[in-house]
C-alpha positions as CSV (number, residue, x, y, z in Angstrom):
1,X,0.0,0.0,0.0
2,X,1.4,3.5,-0.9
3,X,1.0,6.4,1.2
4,X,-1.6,9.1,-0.5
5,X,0.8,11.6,0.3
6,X,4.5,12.0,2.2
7,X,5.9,15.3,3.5
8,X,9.5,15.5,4.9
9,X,10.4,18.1,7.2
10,X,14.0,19.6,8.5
11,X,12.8,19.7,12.6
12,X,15.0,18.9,15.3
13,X,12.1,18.4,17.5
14,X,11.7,15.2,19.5
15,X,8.4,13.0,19.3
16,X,7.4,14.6,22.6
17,X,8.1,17.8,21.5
18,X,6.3,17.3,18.3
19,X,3.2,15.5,19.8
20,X,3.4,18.8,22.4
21,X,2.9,21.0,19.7
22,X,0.4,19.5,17.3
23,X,-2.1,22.4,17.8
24,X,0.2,25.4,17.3
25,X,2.5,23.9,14.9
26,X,1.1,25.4,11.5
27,X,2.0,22.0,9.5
28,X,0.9,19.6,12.4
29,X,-2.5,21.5,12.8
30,X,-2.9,21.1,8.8
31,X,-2.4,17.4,9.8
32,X,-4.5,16.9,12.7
33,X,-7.4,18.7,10.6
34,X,-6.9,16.2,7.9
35,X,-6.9,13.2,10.0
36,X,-10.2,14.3,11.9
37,X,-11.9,15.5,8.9
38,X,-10.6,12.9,6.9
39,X,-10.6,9.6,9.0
40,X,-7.0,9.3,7.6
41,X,-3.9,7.8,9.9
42,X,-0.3,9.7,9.4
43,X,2.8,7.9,10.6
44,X,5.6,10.4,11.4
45,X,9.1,9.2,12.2
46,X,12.0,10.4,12.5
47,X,14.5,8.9,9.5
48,X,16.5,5.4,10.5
49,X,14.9,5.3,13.5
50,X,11.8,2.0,14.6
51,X,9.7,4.2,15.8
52,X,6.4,6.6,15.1
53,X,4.4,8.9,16.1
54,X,0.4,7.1,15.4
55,X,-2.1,10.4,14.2
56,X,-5.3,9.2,13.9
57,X,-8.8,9.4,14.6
58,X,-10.1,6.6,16.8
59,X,-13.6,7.8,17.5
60,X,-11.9,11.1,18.5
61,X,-8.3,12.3,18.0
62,X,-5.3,10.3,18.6
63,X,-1.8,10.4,19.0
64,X,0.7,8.3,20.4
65,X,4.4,6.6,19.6
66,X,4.4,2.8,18.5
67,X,7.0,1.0,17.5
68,X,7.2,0.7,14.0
69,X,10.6,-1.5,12.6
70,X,9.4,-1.6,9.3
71,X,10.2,2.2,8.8
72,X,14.1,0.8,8.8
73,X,13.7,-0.3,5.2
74,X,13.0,2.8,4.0
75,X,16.5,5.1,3.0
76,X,16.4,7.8,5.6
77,X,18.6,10.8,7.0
78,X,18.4,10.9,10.6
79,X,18.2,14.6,10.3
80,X,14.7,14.1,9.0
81,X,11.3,14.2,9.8
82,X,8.9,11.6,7.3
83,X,4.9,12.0,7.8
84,X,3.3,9.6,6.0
85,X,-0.2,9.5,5.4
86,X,-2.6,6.5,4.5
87,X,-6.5,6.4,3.6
């Protein structure tokens, strides 16, 4: 399955950091507003690392980290944020 869309962003910010600042971040609240609108999921993770951050909307808005190995067999710069989001 591919993604319907993937943004990449340069952010230094951790997963708690980001997950802090979903509602003032202006490309996180684009994100949030698709996922609840939507019903879409976005997986964003941080590149060569097993982990992401879950956005969805689970009969209300959701957001936690879950592992996530498969992510590892992507080609990915550590320096990167990947959101990917599915339908």
């Amino acid at each position: 399955m591919r993604p319907l869309s993937t943004r990449v962003f340069e952010l230094e910010a951790s997963y708690d950091e980001i997950m802090q600042n979903v509602d003032s971040h202006e490309e996180l609240k684009k994100m949030k507003k698709v996922v609840m609108e939507s019903k879409v999921v976005f997986f964003i993770y941080r590149g060569c690392e097993d982990t992401a951050i879950v956005m969805m909307n689970n009969n209300g808005f959701h957001m936690s980290v879950q592992s996530c190995p498969k992510v590892l067999k992507f080609t990915t710069d550590p320096n990167l944020i990947y959101a990917l989001c599915y339908g």
